[in-house]
C-alpha positions in Angstrom: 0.0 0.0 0.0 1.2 3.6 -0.7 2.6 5.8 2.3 0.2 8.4 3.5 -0.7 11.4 1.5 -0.8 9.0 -1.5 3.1 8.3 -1.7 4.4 5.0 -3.7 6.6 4.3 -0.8 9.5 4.0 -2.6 10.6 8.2 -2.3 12.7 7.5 0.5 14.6 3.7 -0.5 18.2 4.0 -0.5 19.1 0.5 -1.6 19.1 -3.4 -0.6 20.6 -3.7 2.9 23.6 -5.5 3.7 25.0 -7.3 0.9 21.8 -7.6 -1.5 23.3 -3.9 -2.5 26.1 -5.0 -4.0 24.5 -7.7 -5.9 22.1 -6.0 -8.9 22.7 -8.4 -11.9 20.8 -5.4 -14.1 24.4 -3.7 -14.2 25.6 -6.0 -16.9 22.0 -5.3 -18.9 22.4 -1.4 -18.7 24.1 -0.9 -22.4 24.6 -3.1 -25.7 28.1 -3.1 -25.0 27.6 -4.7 -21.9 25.2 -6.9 -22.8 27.5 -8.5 -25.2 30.6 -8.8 -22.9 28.4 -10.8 -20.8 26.6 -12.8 -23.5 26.9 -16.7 -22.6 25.8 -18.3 -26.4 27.0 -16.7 -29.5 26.0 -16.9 -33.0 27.6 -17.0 -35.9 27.1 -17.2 -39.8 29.6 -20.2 -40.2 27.6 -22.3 -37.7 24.6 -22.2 -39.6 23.6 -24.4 -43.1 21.4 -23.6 -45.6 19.4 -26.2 -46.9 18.7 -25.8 -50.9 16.5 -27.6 -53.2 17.3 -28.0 -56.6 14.3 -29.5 -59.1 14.9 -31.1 -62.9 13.2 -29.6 -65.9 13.1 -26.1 -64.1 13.9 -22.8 -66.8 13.4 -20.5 -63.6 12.7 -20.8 -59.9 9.6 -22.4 -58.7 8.4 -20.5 -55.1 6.9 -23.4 -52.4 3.9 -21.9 -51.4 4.0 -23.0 -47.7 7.7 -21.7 -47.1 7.9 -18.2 -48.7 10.8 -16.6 -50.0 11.8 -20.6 -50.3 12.4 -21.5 -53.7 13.1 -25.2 -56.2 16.1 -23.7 -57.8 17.5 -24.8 -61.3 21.0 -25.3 -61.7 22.2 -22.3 -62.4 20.2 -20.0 -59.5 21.4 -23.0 -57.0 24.9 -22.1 -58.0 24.2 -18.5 -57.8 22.7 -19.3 -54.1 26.0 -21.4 -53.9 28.0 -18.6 -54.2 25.9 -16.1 -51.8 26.6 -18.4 -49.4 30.1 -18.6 -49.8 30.0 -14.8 -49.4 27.7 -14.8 -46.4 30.4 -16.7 -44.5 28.2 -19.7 -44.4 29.1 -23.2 -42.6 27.8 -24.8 -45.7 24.7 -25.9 -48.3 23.0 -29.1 -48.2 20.8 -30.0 -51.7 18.1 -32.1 -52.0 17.4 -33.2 -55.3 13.8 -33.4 -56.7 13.9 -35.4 -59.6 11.1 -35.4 -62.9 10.6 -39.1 -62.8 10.8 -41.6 -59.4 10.6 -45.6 -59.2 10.4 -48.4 -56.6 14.3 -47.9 -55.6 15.2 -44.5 -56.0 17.3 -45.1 -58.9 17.7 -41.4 -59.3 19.6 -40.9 -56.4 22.5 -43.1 -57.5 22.6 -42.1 -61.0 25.7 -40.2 -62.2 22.9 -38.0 -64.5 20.3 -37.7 -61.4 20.0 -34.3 -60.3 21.4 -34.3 -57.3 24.7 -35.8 -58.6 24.6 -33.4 -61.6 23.5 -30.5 -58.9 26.4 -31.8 -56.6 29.3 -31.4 -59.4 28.0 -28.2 -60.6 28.5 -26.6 -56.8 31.5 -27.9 -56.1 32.7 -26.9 -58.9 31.6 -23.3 -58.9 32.7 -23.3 -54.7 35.9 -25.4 -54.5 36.4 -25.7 -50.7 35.7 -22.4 -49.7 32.5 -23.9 -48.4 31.0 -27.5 -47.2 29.3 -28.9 -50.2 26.4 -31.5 -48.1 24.6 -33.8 -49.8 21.3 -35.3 -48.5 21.4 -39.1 -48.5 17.8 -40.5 -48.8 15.8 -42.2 -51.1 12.7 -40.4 -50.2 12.3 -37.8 -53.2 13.5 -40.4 -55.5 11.3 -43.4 -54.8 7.8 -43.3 -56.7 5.9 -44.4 -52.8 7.6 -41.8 -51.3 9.2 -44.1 -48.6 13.1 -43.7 -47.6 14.1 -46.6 -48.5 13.3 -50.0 -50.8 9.9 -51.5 -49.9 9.2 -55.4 -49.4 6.2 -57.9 -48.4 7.4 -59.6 -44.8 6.1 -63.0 -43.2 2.8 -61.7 -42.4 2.2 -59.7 -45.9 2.7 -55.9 -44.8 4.6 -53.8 -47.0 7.6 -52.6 -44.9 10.4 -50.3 -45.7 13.2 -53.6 -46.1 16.3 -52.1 -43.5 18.5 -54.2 -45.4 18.3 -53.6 -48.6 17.8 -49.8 -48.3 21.4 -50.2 -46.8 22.6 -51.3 -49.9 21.3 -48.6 -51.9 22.5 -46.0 -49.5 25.9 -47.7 -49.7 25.9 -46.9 -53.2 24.1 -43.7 -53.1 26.5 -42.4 -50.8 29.6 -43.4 -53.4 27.4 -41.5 -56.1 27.6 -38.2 -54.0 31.2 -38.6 -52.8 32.3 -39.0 -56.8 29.7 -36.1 -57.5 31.8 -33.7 -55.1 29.8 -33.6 -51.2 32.3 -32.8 -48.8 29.8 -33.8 -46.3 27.0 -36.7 -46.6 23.9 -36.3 -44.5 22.1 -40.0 -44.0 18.2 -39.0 -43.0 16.4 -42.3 -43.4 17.1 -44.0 -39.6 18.2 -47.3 -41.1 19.1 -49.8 -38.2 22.9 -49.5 -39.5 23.1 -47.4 -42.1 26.8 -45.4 -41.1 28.7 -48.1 -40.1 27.7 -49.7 -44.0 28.2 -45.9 -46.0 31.1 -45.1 -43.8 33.1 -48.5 -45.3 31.8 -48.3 -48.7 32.9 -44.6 -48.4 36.5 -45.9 -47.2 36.3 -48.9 -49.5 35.6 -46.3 -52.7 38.8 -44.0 -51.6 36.6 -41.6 -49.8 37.6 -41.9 -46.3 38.0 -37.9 -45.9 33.9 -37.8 -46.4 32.2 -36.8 -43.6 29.5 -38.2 -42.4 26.4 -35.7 -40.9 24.4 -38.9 -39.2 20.5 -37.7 -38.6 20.7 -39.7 -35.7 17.6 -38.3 -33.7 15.2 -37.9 -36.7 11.8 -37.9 -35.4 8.4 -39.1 -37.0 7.0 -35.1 -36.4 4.4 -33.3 -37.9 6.6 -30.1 -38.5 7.9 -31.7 -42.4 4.5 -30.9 -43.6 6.1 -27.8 -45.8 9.4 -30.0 -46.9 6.9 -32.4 -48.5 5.3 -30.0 -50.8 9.2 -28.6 -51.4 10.4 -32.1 -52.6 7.3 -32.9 -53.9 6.7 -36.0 -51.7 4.0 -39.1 -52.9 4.0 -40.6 -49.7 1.0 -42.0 -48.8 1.0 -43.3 -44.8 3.8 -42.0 -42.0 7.0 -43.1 -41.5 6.8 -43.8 -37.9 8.5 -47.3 -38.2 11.3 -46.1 -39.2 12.0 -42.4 -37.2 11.3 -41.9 -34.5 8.6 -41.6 -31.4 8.7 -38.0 -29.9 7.6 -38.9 -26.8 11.3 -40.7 -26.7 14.5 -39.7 -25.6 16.3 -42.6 -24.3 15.6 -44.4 -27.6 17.5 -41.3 -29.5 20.2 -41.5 -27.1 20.6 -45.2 -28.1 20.2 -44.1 -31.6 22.8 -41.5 -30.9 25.5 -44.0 -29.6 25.1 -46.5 -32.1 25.6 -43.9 -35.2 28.8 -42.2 -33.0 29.8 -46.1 -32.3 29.4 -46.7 -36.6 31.6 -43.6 -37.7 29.7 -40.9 -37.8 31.7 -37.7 -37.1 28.6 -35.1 -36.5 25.2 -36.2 -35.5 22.0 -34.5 -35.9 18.6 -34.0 -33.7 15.5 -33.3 -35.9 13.2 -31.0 -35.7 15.0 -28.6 -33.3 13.2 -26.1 -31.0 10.7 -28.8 -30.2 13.2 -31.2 -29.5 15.7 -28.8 -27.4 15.8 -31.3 -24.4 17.4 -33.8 -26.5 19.7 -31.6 -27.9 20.8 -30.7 -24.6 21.1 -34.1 -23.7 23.3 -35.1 -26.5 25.5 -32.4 -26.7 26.5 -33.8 -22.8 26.7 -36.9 -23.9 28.4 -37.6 -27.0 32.4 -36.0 -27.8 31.3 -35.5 -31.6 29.3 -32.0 -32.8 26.0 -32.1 -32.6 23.8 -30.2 -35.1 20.1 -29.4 -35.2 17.6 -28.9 -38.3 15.1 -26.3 -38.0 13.0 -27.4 -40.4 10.1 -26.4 -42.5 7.5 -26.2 -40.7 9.3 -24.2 -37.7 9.9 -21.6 -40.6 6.7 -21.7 -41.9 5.0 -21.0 -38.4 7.6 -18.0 -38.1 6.6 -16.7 -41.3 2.9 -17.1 -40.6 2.9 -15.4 -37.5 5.3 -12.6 -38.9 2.6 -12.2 -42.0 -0.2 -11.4 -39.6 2.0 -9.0 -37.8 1.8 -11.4 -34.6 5.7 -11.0 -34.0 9.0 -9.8 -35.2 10.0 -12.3 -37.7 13.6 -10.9 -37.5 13.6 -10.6 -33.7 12.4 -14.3 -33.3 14.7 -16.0 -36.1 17.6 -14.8 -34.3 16.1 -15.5 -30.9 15.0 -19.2 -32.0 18.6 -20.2 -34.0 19.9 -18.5 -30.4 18.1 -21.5 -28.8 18.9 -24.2 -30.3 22.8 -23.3 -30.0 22.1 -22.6 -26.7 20.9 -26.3 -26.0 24.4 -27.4 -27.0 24.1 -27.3 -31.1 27.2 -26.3 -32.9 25.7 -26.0 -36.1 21.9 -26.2 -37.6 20.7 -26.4 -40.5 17.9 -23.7 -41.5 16.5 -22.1 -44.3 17.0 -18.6 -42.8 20.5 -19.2 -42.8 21.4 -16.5 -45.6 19.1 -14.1 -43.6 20.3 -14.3 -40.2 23.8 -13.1 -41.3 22.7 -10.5 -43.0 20.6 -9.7 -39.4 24.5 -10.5 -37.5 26.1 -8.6 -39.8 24.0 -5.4 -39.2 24.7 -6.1 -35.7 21.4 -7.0 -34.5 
């Protein structure tokens, strides 16, 4: 209650007493400057990779209507994008290839011609080393069911996504990309074994210096919704045999050990503000860097929200990406990646 004669009662306080006064953590808050002498997470353009799609058949860029300002790039405009990024001070650009035709096995994703190989080439070409040329490994947007790996009938007569022989085809899709140029290989279909069998066809082919970006916590979410329209996806079903439950973690741990245990020299939880906790509890549990996908539909809430003027879209990409290194990330892939530097660079 105020003091009498309607006084706040705060006109004659002096300070905390004893040693509260010396203790006002707002000192370090009062100025930019000091705000960023005391800031515990940075952020940084070379921590952060832009995914890229690149469609066959395209004369000019085709917008995805549920990530705006995300585009299917020909080969040329991906190289331009190639080269922005190597200008932004980018960690690196991972392509996914969306192909005219699809069958049963993927075959597009092995072939020298495919568009991912040719797309692969044609960067690493244009870029050299100056930055990380990714490849993703899947067979999703190159099998006609949509499914990330090679489908068969088991004992009982369900169709099931065959572990096995997906491995083989990732064995050889992974060859494919390593010849094609990818510094860096990113396996995303949560095969039981799938980096121990690329990592020695890798080594077997004379690519032992490919690295190996394991998507070892991949989880069955609902947040790929926009991805699917972006590599336009004809799966029909889910795929939660195969990734996994998000009501997990010790399961991803598991996961997490096993791919570490295989070869795999970064792994990768996915989605990643959802999934911050297991972030966090890899990062303290593995000696390998951990790196986090923000995927589509995280940006396609932010751009929602800022469309309808609920927040500021730039405010909240930097404070999300802040997050998720925050949790113990020490790269992510997300499709602001070419924005947020711009937003560092201007010092925001």
């Amino acid at each position: 209650m105020g003091a009498a004669g309607g006084s706040s009662g705060l006109s004659g306080f002096s300070g905390f007493s004893g040693n509260g006064s010396r203790q006002r953590p707002r000192r370090l808050r009062a100025t930019p400057t000091l705000r960023g002498l005391a800031r515990e997470t940075r952020l940084d353009p070379g921590q952060l990779i832009l995914p890229v799609f690149v469609a066959e058949g395209l004369s000019e860029p085709r917008p995805i209507a549920s990530m705006p300002g995300v585009v299917q790039h020909t080969l040329d405009t991906l190289v331009d994008t190639a080269r922005e990024v190597v200008a932004a001070g980018l960690g690196g650009i991972m392509l996914f290839g969306v192909p005219a035709t699809r069958d049963a096995v993927g075959s597009g994703g092995t072939d020298p011609d495919g568009i991912l190989n040719v797309a692969l080439a044609r960067v690493r070409e244009a870029v050299g080393d100056d930055t990380l040329v990714m490849a993703d490994l899947c067979l999703d947007e190159f099998t006609d069911h949509g499914h990330c790996g090679v489908l068969s009938t088991d004992a009982h007569g369900r169709t099931v996504v065959d572990n096995d022989a997906t491995l083989l085809r990732y064995a050889d899709m992974a060859v494919a990309q390593a010849r094609a140029g990818a510094h860096v290989v990113g396996p995303s279909g949560m095969m039981d074994g799938q980096i121990g069998v690329i990592r020695d066809a890798l080594d077997a082919a004379g690519f032992a210096e490919v690295v190996i970006l394991a998507y070892s916590a991949k989880y069955a979410s609902g947040y790929y919704g926009p991805f699917r329209e972006a590599v336009g996806s004809t799966l029909t079903g889910d795929r939660a045999t195969y990734q996994q439950d998000p009501a997990n973690l010790s399961e991803s741990l598991r996961e997490v050990a096993l791919d570490v245990e295989q070869g795999a020299d970064i792994v990768m939880v996915k989605p990643a503000l959802p999934y911050l906790d297991v972030i966090r509890a890899v990062h303290e549990r593995v000696d390998v860097p951990v790196c986090a996908y923000q995927v589509s539909g995280e940006y396609a809430q932010i751009e929602a929200a800022a469309a309808n003027g609920w927040i500021d879209r730039d405010r909240v990409v930097l404070e999300s990406l802040t997050s998720i290194r925050r949790a113990g990330a020490s790269s992510i892939l997300t499709y602001y990646a070419l924005h947020a530097a711009e937003l560092l660079r201007d010092g925001r």
